[in-house]
MDTraj code that builds the backbone (N, CA, C; nanometers):
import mdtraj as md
import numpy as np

residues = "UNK UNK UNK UNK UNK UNK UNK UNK UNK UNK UNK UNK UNK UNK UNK UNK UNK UNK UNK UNK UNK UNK UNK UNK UNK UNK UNK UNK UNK UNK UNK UNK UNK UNK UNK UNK UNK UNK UNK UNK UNK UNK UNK UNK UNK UNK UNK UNK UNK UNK UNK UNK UNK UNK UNK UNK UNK UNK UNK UNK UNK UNK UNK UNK UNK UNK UNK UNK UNK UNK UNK UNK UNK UNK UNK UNK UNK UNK UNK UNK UNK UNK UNK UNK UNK UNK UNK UNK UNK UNK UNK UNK UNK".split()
xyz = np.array([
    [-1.6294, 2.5814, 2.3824],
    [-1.5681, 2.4504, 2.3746],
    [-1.6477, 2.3642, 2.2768],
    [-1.5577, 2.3055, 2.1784],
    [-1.6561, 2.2434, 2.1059],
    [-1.6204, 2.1163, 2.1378],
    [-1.7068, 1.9892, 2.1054],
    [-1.7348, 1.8544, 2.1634],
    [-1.7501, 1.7737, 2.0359],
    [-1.6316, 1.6749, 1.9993],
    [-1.6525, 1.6319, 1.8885],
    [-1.7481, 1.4629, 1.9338],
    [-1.8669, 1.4358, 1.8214],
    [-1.9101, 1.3508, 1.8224],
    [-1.8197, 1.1896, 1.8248],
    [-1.7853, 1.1013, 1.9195],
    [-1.7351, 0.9942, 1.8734],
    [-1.8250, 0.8627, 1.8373],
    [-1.9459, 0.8794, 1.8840],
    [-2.0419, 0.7574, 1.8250],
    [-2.1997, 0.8199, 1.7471],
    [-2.2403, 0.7022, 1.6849],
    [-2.3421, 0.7465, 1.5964],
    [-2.4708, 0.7272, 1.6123],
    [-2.5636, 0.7330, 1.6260],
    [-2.7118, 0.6239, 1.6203],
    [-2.6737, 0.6004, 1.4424],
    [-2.8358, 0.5206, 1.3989],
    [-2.8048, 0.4489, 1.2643],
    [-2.8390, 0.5654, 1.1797],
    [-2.9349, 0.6720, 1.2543],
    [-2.9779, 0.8276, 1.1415],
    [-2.8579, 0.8688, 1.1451],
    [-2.8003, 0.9087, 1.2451],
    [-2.6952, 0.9979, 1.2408],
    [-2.5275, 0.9542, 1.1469],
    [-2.4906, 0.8228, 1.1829],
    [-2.4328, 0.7342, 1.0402],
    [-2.4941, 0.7367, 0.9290],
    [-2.5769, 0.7774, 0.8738],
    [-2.6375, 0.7798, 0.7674],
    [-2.6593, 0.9283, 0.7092],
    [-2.6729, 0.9975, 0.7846],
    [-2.6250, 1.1632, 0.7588],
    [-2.4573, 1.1885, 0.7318],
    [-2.4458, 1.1222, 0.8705],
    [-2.2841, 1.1800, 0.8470],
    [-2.1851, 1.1353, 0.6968],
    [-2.2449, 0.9803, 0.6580],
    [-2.2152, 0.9701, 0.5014],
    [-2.2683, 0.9570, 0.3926],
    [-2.4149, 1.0702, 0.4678],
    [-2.4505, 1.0887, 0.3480],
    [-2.5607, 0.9833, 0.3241],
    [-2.6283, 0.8637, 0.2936],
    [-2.6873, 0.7582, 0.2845],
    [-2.7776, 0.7224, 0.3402],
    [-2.8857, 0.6192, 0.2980],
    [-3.0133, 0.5798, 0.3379],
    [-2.9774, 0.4731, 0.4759],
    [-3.0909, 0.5402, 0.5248],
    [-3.0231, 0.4087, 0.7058],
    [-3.0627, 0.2612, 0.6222],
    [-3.1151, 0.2049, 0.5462],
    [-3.1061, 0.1003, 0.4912],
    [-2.9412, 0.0551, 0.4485],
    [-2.8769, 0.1904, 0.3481],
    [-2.7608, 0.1538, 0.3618],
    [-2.6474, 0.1247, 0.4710],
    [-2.7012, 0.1760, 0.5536],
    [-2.6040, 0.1604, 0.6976],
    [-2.6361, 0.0181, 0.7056],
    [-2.7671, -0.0387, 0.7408],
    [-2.7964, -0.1464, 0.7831],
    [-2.7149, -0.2653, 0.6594],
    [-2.7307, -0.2309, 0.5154],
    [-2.6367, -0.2943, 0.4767],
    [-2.4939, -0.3165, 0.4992],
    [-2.4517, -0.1972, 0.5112],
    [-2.2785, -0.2189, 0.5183],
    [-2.2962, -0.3229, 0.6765],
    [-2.3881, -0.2814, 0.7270],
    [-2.3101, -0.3752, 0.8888],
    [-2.3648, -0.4917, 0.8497],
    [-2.4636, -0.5171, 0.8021],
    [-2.5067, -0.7054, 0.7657],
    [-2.3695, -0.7578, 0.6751],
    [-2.3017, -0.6880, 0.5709],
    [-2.2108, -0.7409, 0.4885],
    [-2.0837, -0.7257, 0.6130],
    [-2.0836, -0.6441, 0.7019],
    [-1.9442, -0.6606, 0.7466],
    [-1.8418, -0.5388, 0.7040],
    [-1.9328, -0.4977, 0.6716],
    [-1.8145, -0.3613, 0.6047],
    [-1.8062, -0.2175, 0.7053],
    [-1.9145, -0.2275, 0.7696],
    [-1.9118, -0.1785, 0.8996],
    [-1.9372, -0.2250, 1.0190],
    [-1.8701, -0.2112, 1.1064],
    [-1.8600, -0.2859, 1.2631],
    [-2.0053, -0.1943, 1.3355],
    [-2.0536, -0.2423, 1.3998],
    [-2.1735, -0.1889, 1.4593],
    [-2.1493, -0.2337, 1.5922],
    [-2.1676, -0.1667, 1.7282],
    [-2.1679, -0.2039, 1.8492],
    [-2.3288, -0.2061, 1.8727],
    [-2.3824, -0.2716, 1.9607],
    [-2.5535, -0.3009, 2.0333],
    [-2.5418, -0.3149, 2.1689],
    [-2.6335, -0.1781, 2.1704],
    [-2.6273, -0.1430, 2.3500],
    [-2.7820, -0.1478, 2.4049],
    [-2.7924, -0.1585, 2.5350],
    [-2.8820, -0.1703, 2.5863],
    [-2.9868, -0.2759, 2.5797],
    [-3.1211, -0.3132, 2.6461],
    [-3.1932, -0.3695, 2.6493],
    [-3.2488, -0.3898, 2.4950],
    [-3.2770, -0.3307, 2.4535],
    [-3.3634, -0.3349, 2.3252],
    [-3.2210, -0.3441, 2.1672],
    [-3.1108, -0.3312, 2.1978],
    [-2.9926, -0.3943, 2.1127],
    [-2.9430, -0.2600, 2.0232],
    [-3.0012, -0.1376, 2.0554],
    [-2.9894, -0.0302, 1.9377],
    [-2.8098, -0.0573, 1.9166],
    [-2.8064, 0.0156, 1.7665],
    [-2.6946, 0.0368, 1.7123],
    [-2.5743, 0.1443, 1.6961],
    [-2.4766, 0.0930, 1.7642],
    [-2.4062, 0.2475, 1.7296],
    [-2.2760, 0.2218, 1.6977],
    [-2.1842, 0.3370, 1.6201],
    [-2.0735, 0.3229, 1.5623],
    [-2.0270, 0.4570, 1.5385],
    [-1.8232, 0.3736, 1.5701],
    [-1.7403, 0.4745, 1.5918],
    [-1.7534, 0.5801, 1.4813],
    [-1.6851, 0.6415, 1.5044],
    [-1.6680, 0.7467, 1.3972],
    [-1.5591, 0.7058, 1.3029],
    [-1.4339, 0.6731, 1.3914],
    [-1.3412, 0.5883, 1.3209],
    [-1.3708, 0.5158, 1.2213],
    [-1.4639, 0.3944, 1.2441],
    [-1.5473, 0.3274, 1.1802],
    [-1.6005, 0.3368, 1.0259],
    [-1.6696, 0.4684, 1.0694],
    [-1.7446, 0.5563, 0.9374],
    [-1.6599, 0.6454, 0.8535],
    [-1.5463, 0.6374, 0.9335],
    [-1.4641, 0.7225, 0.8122],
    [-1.3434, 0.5913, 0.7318],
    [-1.3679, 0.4830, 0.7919],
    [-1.2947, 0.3892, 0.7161],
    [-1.3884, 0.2902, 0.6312],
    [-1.5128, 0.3365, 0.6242],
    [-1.6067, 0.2598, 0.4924],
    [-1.5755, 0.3031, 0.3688],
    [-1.5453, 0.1928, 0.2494],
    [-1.5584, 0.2256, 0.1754],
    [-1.6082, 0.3252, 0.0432],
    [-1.6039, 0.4022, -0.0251],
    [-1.6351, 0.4808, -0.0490],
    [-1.6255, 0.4940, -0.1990],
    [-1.7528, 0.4992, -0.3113],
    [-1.8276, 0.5023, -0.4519],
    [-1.6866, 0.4896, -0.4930],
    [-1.6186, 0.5710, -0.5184],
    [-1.5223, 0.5853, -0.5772],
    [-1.4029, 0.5280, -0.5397],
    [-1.3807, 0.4636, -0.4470],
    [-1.2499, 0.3979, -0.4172],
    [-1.2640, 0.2375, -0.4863],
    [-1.4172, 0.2188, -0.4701],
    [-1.4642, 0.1121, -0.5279],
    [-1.4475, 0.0904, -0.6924],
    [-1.5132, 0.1773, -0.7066],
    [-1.4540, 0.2259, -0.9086],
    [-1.2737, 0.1936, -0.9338],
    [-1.2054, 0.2682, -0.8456],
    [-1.1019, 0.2526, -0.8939],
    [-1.0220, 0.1097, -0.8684],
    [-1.0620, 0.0209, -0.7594],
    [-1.0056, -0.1246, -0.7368],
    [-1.0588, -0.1818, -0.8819],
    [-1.2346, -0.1074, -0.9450],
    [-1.2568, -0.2135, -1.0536],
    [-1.1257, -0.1944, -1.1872],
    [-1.1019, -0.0388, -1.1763],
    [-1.0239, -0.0517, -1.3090],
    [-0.9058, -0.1242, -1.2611],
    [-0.8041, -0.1055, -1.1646],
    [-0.7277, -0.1966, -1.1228],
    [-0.7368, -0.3760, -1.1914],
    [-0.8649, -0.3868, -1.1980],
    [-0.9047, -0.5286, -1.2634],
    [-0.8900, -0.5293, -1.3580],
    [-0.9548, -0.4508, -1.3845],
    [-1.0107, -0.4238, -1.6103],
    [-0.8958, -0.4262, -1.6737],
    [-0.7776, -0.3430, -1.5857],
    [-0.6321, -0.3805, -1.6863],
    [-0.5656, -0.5083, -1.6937],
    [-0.5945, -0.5851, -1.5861],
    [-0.5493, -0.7077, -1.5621],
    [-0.6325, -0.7846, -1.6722],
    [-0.7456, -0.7797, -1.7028],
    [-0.7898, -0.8635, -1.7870],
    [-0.7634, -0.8802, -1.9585],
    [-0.8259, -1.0263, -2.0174],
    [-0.7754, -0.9950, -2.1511],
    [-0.8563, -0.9344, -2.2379],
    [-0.9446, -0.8502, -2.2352],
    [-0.9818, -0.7550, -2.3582],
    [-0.8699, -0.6551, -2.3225],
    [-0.8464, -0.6072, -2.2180],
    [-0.7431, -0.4609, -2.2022],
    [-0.5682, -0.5095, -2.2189],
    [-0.5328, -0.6488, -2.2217],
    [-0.4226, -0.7356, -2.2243],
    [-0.3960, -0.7739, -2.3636],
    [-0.3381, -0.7875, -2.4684],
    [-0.3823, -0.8826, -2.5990],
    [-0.2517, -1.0082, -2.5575],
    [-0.1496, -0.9619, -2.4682],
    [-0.0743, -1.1102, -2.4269],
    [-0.1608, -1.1856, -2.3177],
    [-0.2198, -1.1367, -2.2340],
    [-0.2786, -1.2422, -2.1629],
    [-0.3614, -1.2889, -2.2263],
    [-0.4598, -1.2006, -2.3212],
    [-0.5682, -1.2508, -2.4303],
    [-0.5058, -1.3429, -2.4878],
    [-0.4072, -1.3559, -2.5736],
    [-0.3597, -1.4703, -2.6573],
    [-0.2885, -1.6102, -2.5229],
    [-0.2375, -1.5787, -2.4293],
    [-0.1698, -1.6880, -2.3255],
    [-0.3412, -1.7714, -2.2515],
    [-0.4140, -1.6654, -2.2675],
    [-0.5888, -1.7486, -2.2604],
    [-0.6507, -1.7759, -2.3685],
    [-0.5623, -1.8418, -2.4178],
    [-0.7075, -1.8205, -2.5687],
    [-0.7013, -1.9727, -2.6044],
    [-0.7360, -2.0734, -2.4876],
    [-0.7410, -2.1995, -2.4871],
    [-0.8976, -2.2529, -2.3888],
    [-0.9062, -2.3758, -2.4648],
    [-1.0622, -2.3912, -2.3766],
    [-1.0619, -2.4334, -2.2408],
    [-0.9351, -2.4434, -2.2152],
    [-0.9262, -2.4628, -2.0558],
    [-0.9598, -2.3534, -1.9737],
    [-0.8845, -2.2134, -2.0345],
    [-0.9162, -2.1203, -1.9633],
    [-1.0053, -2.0109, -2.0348],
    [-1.1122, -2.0320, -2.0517],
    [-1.2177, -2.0195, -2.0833],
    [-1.3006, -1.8671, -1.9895],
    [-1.2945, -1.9846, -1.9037],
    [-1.3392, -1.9202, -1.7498],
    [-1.2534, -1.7424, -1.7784],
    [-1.1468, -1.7305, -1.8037],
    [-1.0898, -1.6202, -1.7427],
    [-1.1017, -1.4850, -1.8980],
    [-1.1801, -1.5431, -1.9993],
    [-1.2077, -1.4601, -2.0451],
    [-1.3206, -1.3846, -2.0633],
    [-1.3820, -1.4208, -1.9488],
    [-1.5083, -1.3482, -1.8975],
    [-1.4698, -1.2659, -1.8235],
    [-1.3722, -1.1916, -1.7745],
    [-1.3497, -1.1346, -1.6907],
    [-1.3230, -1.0227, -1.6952],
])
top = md.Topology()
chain = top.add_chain()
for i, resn in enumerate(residues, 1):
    res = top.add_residue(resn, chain, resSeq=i)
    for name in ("N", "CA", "C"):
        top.add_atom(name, md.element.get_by_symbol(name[0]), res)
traj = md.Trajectory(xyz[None], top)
């Protein structure tokens, strides 16, 4: 019978994706992972669910190009519909 794991300590989240327990401790300070705190002393643990719905290197890459086309170096009509000093701001982008 095998017994699938449903919660983590912060090593074992950090194996399971791979990553430094510093990074764990980041994603849950930003919010990007939910962390439950049990017991007297507050340890940390998390679903599995959880850890398989964190973000991930590459999903991240691809929301950026999602951007990069939106902007005006990759645009030359939005480049020219910004090409006033008001919107300034949006050709940094």
């Amino acid at each position: 019978m095998v017994i699938v794991k449903e919660w983590f300590t912060v090593g074992e989240a950090a194996e399971y994706l791979c990553v430094s327990k510093r990074t764990i401790y980041k994603l849950t300070k930003e919010g990007r992972l939910p962390a439950f705190r049990i017991g007297k002393e507050r340890h940390r643990r998390f679903r599995r669910e959880d850890l398989n719905n964190v973000p991930r290197v590459g999903e991240e890459t691809a929301n950026l190009e999602v951007l990069l086309k939106l902007s005006a170096k990759a645009d030359p009509v939005l480049a020219e519909a910004w090409d006033n000093e008001k919107d300034a701001a949006y050709d940094r982008i």
